[in-house]
NUFI-592214 format. One record per residue: chain; x, y, z of N, C-alpha, C in turn; residue number from 1; residue in three letters. Coordinates in steps of 0.02 Angstrom, whole numbers, plus 50000, padded with zeros to 5 digits. Example, Ala and Ser with C-alpha at 12.3 -4.5 7.8 and 13.67 -1.06 7.14 Angstrom:
BEGIN
{ch=A, n.u=50660, n.v=49716, n.w=50390, ca.u=50615, ca.v=49775, ca.w=50390, c.u=50660, c.v=49835, c.w=50390, i=1, aa=ALA} .
{ch=A, n.u=50642, n.v=49888, n.w=50354, ca.u=50684, ca.v=49947, ca.w=50357, c.u=50645, c.v=50002, c.w=50394, i=2, aa=SER} .
END
This chain:
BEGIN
{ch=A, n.u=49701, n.v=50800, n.w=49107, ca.u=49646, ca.v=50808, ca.w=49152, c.u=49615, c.v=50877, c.w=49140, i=1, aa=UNK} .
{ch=A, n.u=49543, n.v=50894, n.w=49155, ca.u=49507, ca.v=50962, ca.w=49127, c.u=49498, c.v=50987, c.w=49207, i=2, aa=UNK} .
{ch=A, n.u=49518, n.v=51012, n.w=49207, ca.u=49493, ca.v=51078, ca.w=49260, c.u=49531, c.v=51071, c.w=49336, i=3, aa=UNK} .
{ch=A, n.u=49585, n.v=51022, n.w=49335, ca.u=49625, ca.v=51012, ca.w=49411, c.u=49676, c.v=51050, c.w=49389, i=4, aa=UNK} .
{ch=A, n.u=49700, n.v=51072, n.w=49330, ca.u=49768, ca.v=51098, ca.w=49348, c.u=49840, c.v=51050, c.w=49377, i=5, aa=UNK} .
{ch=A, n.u=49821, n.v=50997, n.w=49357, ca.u=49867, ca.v=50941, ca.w=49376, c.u=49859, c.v=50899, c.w=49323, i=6, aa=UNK} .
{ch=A, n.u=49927, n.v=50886, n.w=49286, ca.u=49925, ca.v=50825, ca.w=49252, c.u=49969, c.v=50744, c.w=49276, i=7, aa=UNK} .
{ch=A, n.u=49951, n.v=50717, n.w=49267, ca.u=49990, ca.v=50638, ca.w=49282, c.u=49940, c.v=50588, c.w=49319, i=8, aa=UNK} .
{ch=A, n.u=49976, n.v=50543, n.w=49337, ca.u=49944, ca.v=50465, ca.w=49345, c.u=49957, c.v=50475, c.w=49427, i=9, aa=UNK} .
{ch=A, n.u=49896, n.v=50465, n.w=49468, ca.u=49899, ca.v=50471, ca.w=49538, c.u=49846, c.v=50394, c.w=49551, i=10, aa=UNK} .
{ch=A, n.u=49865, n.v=50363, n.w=49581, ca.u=49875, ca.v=50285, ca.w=49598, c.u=49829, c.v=50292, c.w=49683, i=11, aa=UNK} .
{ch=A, n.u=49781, n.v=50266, n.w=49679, ca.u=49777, ca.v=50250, ca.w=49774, c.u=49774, c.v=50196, c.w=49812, i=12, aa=UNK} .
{ch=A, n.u=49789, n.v=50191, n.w=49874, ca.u=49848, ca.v=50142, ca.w=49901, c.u=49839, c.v=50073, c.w=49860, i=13, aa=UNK} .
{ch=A, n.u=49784, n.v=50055, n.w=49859, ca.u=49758, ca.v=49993, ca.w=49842, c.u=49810, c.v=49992, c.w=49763, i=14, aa=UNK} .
{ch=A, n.u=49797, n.v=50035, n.w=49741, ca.u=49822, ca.v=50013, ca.w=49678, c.u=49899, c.v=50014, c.w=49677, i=15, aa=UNK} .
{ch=A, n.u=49911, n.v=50066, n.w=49697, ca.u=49992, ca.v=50059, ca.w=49719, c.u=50034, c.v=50008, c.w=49726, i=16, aa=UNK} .
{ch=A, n.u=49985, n.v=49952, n.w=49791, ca.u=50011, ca.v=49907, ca.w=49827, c.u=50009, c.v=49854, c.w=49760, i=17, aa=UNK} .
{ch=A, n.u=49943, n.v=49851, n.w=49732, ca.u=49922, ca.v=49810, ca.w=49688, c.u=49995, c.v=49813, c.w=49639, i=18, aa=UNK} .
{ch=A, n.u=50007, n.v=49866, n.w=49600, ca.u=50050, ca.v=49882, ca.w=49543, c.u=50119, c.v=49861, c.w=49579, i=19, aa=UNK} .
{ch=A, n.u=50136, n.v=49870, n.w=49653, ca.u=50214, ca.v=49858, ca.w=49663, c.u=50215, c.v=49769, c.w=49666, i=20, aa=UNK} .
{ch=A, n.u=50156, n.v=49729, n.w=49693, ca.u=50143, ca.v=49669, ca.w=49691, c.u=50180, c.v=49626, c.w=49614, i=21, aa=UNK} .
{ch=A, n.u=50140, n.v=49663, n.w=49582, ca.u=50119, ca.v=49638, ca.w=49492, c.u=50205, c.v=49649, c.w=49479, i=22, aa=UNK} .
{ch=A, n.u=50238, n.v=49716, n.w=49485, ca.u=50298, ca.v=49719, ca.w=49472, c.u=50365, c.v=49672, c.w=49490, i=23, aa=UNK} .
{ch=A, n.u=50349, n.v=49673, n.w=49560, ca.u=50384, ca.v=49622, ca.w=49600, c.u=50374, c.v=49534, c.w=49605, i=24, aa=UNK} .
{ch=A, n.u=50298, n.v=49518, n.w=49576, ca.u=50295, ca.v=49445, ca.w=49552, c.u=50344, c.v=49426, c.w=49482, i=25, aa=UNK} .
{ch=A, n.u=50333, n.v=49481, n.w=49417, ca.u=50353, ca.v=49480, ca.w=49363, c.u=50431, c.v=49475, c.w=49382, i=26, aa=UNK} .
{ch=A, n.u=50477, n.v=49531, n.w=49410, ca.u=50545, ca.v=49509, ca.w=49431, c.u=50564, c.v=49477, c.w=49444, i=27, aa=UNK} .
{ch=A, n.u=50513, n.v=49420, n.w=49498, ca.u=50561, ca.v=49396, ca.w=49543, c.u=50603, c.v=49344, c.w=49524, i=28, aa=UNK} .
{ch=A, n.u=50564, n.v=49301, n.w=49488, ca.u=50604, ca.v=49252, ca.w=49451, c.u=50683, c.v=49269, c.w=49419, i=29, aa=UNK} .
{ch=A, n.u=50691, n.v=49346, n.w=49397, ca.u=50744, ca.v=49358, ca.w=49373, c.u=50781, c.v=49401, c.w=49403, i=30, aa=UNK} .
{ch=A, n.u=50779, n.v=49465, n.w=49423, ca.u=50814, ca.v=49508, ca.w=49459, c.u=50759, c.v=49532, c.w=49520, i=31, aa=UNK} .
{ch=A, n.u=50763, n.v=49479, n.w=49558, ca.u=50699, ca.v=49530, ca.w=49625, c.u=50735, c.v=49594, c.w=49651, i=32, aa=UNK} .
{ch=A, n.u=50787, n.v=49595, n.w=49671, ca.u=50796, ca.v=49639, ca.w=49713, c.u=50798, c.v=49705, c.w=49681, i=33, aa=UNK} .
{ch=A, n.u=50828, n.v=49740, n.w=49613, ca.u=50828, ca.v=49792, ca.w=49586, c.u=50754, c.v=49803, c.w=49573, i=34, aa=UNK} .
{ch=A, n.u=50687, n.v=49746, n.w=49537, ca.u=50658, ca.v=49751, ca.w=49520, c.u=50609, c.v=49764, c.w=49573, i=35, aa=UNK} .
{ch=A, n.u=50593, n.v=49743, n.w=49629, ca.u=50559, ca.v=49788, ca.w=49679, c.u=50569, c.v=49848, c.w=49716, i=36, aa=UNK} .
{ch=A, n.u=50649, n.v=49855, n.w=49706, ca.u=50656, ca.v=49940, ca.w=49732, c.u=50635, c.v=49973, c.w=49676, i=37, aa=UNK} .
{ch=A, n.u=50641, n.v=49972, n.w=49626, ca.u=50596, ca.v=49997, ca.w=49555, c.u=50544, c.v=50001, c.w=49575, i=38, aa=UNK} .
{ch=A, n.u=50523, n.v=49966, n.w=49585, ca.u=50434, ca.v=49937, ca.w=49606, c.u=50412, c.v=49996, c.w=49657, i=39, aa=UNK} .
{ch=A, n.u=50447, n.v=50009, n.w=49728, ca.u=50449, ca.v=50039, ca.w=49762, c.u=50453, c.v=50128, c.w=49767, i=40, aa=UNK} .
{ch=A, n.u=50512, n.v=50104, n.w=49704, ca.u=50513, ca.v=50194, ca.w=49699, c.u=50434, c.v=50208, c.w=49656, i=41, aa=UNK} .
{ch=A, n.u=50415, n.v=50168, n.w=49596, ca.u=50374, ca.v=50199, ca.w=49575, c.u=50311, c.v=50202, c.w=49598, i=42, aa=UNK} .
{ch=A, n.u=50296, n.v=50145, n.w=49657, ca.u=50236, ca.v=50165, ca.w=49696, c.u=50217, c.v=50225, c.w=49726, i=43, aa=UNK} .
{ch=A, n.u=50273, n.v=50243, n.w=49773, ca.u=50300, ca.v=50292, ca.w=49804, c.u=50287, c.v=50353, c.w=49761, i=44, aa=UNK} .
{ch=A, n.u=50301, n.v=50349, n.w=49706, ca.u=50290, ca.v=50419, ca.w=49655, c.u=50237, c.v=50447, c.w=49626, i=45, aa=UNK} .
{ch=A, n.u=50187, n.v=50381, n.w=49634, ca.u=50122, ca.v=50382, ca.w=49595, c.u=50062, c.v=50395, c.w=49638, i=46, aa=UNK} .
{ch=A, n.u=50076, n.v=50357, n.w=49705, ca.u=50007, ca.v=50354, ca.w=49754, c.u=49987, c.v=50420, c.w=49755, i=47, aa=UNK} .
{ch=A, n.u=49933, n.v=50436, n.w=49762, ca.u=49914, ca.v=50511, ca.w=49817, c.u=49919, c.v=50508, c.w=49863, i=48, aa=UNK} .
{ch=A, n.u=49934, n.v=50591, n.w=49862, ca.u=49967, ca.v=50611, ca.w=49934, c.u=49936, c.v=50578, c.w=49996, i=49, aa=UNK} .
{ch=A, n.u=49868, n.v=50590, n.w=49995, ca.u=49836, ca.v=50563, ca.w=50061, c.u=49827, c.v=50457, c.w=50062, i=50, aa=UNK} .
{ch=A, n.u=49866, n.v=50462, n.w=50033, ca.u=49876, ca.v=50370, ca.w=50037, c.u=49941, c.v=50352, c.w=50045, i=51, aa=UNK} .
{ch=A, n.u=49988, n.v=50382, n.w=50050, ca.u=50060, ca.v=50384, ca.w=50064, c.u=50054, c.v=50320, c.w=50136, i=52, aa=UNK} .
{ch=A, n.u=50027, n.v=50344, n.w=50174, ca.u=50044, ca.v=50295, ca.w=50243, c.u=50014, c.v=50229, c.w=50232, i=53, aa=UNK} .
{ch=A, n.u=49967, n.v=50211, n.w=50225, ca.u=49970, ca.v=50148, ca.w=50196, c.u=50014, c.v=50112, c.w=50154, i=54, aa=UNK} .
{ch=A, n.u=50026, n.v=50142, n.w=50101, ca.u=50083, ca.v=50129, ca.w=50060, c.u=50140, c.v=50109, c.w=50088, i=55, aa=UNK} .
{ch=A, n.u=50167, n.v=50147, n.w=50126, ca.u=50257, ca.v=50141, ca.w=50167, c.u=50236, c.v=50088, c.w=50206, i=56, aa=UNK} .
{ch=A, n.u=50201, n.v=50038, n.w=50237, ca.u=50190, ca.v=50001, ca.w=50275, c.u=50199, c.v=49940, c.w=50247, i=57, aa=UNK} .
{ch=A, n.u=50160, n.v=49923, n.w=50175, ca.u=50143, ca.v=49862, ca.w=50149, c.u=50216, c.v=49853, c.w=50104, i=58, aa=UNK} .
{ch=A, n.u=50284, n.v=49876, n.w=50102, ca.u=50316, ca.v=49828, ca.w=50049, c.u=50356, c.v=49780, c.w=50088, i=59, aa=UNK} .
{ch=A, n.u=50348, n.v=49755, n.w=50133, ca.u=50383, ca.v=49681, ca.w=50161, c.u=50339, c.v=49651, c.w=50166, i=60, aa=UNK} .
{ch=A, n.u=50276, n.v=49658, n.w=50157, ca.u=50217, ca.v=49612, ca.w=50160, c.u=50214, c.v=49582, c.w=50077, i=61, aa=UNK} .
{ch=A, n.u=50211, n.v=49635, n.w=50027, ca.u=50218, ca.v=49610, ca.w=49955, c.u=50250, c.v=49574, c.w=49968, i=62, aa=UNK} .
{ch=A, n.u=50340, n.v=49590, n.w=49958, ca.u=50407, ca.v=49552, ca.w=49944, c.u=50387, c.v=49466, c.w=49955, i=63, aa=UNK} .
{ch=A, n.u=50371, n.v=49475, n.w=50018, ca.u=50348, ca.v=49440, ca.w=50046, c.u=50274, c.v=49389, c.w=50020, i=64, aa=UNK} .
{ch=A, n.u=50235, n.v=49398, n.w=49997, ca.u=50177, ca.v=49380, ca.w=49940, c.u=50213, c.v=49357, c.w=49911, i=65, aa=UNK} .
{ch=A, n.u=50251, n.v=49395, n.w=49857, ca.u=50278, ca.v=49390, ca.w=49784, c.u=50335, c.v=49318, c.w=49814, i=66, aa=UNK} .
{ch=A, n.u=50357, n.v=49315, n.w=49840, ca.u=50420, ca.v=49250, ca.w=49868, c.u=50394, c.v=49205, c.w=49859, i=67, aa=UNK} .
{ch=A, n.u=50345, n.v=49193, n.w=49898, ca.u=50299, ca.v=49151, ca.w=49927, c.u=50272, c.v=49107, c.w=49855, i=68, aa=UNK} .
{ch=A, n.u=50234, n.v=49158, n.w=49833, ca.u=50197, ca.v=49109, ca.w=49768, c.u=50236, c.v=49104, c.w=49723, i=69, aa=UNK} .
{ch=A, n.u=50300, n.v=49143, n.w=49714, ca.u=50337, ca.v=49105, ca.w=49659, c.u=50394, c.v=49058, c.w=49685, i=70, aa=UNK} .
{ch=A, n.u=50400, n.v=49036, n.w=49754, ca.u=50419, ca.v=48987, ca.w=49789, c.u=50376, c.v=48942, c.w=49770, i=71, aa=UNK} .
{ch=A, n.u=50321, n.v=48930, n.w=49801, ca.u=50263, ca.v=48884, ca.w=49799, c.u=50267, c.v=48857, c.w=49731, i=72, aa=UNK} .
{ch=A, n.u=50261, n.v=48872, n.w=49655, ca.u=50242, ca.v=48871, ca.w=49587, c.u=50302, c.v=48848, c.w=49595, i=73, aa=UNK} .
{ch=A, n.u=50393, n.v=48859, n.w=49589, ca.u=50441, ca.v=48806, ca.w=49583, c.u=50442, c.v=48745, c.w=49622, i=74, aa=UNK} .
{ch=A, n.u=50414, n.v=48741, n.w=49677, ca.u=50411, ca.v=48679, ca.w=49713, c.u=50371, c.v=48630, c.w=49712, i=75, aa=UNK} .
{ch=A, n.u=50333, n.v=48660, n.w=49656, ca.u=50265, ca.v=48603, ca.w=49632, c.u=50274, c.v=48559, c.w=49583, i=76, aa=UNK} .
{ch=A, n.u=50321, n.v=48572, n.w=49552, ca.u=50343, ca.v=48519, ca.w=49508, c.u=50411, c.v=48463, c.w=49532, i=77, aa=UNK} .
{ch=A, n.u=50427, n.v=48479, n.w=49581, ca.u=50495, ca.v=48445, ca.w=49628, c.u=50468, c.v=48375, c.w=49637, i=78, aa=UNK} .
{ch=A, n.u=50528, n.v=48340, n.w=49656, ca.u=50517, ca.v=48264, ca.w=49707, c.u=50495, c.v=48291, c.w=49767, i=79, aa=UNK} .
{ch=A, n.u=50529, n.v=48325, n.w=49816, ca.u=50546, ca.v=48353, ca.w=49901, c.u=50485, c.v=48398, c.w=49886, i=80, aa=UNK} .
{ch=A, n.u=50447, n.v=48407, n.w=49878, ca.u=50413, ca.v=48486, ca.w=49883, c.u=50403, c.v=48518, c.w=49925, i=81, aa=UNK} .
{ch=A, n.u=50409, n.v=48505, n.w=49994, ca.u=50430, ca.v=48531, ca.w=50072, c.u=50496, c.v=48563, c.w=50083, i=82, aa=UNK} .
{ch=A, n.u=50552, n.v=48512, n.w=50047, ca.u=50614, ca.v=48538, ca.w=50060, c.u=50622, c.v=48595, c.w=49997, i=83, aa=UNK} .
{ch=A, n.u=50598, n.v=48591, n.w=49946, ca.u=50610, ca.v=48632, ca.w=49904, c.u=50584, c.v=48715, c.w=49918, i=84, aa=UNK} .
{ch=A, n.u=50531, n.v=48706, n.w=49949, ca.u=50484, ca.v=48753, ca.w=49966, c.u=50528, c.v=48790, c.w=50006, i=85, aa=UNK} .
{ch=A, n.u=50568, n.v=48756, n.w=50049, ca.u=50576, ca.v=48785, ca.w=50112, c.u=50640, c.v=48820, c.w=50091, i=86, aa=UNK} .
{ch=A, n.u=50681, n.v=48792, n.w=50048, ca.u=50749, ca.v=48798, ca.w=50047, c.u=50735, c.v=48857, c.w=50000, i=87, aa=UNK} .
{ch=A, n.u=50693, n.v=48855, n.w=49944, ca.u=50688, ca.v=48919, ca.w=49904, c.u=50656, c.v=48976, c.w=49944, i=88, aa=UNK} .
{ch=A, n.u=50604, n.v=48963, n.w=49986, ca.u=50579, ca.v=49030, ca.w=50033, c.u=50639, c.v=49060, c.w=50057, i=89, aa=UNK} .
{ch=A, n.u=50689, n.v=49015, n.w=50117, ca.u=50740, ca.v=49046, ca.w=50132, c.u=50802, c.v=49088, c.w=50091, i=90, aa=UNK} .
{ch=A, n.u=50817, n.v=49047, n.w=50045, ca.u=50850, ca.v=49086, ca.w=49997, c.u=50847, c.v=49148, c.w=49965, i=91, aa=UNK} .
{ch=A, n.u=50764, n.v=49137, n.w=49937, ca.u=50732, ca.v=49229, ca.w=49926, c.u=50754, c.v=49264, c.w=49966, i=92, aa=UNK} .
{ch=A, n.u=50727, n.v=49256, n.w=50026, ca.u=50713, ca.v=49288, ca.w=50085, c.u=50788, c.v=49323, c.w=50122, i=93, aa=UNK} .
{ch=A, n.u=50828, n.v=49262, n.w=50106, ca.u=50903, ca.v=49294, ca.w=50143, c.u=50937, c.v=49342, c.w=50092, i=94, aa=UNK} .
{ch=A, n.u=50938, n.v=49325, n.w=50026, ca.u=50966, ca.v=49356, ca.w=49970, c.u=50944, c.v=49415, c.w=49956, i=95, aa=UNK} .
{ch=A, n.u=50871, n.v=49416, n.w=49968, ca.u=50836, ca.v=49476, ca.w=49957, c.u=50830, c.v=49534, c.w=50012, i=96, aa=UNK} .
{ch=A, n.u=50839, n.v=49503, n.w=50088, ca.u=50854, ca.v=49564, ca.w=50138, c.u=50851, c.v=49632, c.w=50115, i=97, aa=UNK} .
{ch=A, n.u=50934, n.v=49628, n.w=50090, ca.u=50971, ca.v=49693, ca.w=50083, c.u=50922, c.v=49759, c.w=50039, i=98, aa=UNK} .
{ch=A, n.u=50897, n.v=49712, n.w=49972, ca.u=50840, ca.v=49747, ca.w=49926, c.u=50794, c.v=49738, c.w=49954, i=99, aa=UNK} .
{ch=A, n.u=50742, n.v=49720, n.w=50003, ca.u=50710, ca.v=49726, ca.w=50064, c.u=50695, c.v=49778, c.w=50081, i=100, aa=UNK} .
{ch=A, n.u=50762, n.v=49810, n.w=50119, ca.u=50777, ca.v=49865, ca.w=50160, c.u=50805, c.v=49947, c.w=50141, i=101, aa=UNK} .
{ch=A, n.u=50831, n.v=49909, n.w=50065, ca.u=50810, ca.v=49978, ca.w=50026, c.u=50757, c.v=50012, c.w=49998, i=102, aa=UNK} .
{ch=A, n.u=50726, n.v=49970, n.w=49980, ca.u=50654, ca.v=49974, ca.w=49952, c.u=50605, c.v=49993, c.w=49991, i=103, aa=UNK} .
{ch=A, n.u=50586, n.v=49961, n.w=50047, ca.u=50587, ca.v=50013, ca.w=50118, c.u=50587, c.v=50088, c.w=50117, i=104, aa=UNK} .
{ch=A, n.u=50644, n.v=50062, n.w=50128, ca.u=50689, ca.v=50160, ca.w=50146, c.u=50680, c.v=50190, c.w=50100, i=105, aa=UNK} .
{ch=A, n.u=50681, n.v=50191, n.w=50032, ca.u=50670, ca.v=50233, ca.w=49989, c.u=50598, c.v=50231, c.w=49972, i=106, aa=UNK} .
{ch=A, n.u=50555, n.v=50192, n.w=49974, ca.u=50461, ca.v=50208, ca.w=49985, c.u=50453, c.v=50267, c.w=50042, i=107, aa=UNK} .
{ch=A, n.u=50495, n.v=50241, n.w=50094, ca.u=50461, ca.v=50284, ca.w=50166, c.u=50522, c.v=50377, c.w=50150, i=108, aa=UNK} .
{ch=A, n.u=50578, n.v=50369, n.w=50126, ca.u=50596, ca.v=50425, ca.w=50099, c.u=50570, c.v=50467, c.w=50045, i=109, aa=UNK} .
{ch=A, n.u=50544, n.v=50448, n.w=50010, ca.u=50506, ca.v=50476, ca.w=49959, c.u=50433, c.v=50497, c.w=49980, i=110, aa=UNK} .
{ch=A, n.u=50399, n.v=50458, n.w=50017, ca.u=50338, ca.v=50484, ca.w=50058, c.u=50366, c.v=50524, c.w=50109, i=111, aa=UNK} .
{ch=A, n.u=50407, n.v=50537, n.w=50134, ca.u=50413, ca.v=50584, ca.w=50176, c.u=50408, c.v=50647, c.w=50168, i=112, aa=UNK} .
{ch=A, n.u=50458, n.v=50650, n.w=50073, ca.u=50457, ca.v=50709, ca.w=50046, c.u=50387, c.v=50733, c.w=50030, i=113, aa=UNK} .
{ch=A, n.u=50348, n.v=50675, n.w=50009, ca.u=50279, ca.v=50697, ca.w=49964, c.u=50224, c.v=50721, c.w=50038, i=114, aa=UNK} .
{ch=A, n.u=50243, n.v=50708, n.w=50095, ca.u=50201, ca.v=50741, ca.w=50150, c.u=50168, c.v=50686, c.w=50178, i=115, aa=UNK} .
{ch=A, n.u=50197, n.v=50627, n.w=50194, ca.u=50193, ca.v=50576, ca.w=50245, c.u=50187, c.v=50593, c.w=50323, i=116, aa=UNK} .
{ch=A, n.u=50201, n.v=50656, n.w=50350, ca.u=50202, ca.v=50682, ca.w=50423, c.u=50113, c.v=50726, c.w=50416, i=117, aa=UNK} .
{ch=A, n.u=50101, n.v=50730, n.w=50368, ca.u=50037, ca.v=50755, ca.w=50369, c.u=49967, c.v=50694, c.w=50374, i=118, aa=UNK} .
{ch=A, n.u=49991, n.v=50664, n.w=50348, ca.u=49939, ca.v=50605, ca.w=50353, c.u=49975, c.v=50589, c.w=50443, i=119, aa=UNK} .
{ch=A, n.u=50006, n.v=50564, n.w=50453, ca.u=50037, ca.v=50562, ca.w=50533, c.u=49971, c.v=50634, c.w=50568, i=120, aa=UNK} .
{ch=A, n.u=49973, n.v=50678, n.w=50560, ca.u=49942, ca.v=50726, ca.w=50592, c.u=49880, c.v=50709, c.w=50602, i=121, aa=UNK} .
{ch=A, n.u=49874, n.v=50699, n.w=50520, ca.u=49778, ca.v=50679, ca.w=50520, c.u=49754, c.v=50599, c.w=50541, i=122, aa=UNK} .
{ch=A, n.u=49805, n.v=50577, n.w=50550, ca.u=49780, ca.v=50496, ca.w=50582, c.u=49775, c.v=50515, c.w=50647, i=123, aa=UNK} .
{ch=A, n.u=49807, n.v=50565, n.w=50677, ca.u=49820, ca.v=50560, ca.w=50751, c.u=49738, c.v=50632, c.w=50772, i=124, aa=UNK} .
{ch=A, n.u=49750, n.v=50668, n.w=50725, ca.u=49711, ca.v=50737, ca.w=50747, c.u=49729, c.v=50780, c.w=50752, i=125, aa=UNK} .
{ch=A, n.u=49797, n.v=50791, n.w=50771, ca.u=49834, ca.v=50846, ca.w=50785, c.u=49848, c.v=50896, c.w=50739, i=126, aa=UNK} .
{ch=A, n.u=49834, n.v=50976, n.w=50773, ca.u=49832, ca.v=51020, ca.w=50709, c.u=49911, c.v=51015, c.w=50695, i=127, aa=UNK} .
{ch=A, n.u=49924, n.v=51065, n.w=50643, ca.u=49981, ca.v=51061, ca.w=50604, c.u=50029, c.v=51132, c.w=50652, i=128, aa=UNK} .
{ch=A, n.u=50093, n.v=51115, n.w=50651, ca.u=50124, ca.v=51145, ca.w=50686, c.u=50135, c.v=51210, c.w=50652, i=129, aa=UNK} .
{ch=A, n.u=50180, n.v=51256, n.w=50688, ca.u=50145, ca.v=51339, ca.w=50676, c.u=50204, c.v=51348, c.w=50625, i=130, aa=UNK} .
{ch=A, n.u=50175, n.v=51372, n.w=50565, ca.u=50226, ca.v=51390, ca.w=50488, c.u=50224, c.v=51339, c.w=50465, i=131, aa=UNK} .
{ch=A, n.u=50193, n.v=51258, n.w=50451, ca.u=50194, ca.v=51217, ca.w=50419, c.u=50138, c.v=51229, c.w=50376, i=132, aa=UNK} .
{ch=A, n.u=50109, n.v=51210, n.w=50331, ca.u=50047, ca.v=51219, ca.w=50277, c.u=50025, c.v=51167, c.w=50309, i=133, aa=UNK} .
{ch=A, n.u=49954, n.v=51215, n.w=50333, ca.u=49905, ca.v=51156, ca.w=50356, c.u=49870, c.v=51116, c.w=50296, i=134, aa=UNK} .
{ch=A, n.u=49874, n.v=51044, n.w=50327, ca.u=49841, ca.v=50999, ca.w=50291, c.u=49754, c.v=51003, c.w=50297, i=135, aa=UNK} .
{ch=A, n.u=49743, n.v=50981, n.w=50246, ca.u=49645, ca.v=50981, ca.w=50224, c.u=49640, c.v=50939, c.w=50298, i=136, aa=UNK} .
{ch=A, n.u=49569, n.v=50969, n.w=50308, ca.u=49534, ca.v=50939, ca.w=50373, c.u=49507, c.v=50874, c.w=50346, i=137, aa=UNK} .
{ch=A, n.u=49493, n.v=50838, n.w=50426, ca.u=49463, ca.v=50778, ca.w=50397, c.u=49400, c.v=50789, c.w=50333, i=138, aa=UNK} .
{ch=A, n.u=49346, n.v=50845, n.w=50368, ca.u=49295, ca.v=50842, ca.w=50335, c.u=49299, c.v=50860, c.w=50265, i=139, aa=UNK} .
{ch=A, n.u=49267, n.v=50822, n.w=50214, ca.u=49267, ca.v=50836, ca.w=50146, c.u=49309, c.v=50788, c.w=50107, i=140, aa=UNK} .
{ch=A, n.u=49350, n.v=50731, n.w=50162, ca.u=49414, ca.v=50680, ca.w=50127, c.u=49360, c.v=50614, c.w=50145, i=141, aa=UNK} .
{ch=A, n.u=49299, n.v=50609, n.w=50156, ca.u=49263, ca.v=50547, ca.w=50152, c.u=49297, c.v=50519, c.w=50237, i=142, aa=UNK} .
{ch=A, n.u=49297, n.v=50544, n.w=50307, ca.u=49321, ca.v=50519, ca.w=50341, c.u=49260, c.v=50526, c.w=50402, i=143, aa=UNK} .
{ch=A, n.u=49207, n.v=50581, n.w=50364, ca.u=49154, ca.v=50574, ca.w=50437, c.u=49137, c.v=50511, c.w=50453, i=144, aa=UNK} .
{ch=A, n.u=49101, n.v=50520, n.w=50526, ca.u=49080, ca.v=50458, ca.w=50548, c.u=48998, c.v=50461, c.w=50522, i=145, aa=UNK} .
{ch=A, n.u=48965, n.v=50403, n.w=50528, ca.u=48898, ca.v=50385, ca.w=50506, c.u=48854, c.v=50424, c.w=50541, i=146, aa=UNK} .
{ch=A, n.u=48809, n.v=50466, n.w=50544, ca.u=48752, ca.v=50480, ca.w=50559, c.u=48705, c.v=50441, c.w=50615, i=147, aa=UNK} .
{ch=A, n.u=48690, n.v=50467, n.w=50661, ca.u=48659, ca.v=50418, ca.w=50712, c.u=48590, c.v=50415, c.w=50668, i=148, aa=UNK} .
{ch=A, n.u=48590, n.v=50323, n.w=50680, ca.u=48532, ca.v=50305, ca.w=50666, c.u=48546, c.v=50286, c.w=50588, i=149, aa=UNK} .
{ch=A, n.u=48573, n.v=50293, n.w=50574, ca.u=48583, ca.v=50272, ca.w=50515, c.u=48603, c.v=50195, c.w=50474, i=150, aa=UNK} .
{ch=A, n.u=48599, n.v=50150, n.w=50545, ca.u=48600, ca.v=50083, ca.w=50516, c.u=48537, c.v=50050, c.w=50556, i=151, aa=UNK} .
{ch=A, n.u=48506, n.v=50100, n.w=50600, ca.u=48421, ca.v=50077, ca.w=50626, c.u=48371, c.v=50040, c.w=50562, i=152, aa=UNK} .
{ch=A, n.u=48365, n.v=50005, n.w=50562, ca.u=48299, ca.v=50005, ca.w=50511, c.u=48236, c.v=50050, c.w=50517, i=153, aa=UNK} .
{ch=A, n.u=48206, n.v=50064, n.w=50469, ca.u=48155, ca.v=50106, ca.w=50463, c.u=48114, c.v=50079, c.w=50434, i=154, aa=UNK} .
{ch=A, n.u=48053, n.v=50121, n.w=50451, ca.u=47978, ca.v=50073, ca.w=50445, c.u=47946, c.v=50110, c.w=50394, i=155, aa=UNK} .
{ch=A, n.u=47930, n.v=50076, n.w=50327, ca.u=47896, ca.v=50164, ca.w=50291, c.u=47819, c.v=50128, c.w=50293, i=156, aa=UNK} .
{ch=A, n.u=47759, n.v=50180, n.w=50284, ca.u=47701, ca.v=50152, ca.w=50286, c.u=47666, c.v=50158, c.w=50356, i=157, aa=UNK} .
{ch=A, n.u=47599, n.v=50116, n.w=50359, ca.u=47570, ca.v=50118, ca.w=50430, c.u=47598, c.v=50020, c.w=50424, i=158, aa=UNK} .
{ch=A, n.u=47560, n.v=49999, n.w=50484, ca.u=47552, ca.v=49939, ca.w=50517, c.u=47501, c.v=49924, c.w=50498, i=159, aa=UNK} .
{ch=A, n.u=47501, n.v=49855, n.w=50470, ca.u=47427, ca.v=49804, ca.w=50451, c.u=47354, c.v=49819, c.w=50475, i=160, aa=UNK} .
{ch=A, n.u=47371, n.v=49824, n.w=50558, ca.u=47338, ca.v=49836, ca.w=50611, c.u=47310, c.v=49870, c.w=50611, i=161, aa=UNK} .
{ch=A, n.u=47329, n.v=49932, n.w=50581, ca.u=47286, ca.v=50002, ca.w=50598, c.u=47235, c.v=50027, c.w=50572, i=162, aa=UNK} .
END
């Protein structure tokens, strides 16, 4: 990169979520559970800082995605495709818990370190407590509100009439 003084691959939420998705569909068929705490840690490592909280929220919603449609895709070729569906959702789902809940914990541990209580500050408003490094203000992170009048329509020109 030219002129940040930072080099590496910084990911935002969207993509994050996107990349732990893609990781955790590709596994699941074979090792889900190592392969989404993988998934997890490296989301976790990549997002920017100020996308961290979104991030820690969405990986039981993936896991969860990723089950689902590669449930759905084995049960489409079955006799039962109801019972198959159902019996493979549950199965993911129970087997996978445990890697669940690590994957979890180690997304929301790793954002904690990277400054997850700061986005907490700035979602809420609250300045930063006294000897902590204050976090960037809202203004300048794309968070103002709209301008009054600014979804009014406007009239350019005179009137027919006049």
């Amino acid at each position: 990169m030219t002129g940040t003084g930072r080099a590496g691959l910084r990911l935002t939420a969207r993509g994050a979520i996107v990349m732990l998705f893609v990781i955790t569909l590709v596994g699941m068929p074979f090792l889900p559970g190592p392969v989404f705490v993988a998934g997890c840690l490296a989301a976790a490592l990549l997002v920017r800082p100020r996308d961290l909280l979104p991030l820690v929220v969405t990986p039981p919603l993936v896991f969860f995605a990723a089950a689902l449609l590669v449930e759905l895709v084995r049960a489409l070729g079955s006799g039962s495709m109801l019972k198959t569906f159902g019996l493979g959702m549950f199965t993911t789902l129970s087997s996978g818990a445990p890697w669940l809940f690590l994957g979890s914990a180690l997304a929301l541990g790793v954002a904690w370190f990277r400054g997850l209580p700061a986005n907490f500050r700035d979602l809420r408003g609250a300045p930063a407590p006294t000897g902590a490094p204050a976090s960037r203000s809202r203004r300048g992170r794309g968070f103002d509100p709209e301008p009054e009048g600014y979804f009014e329509p406007r009239v350019y020109g005179r009137a027919a009439d006049e």
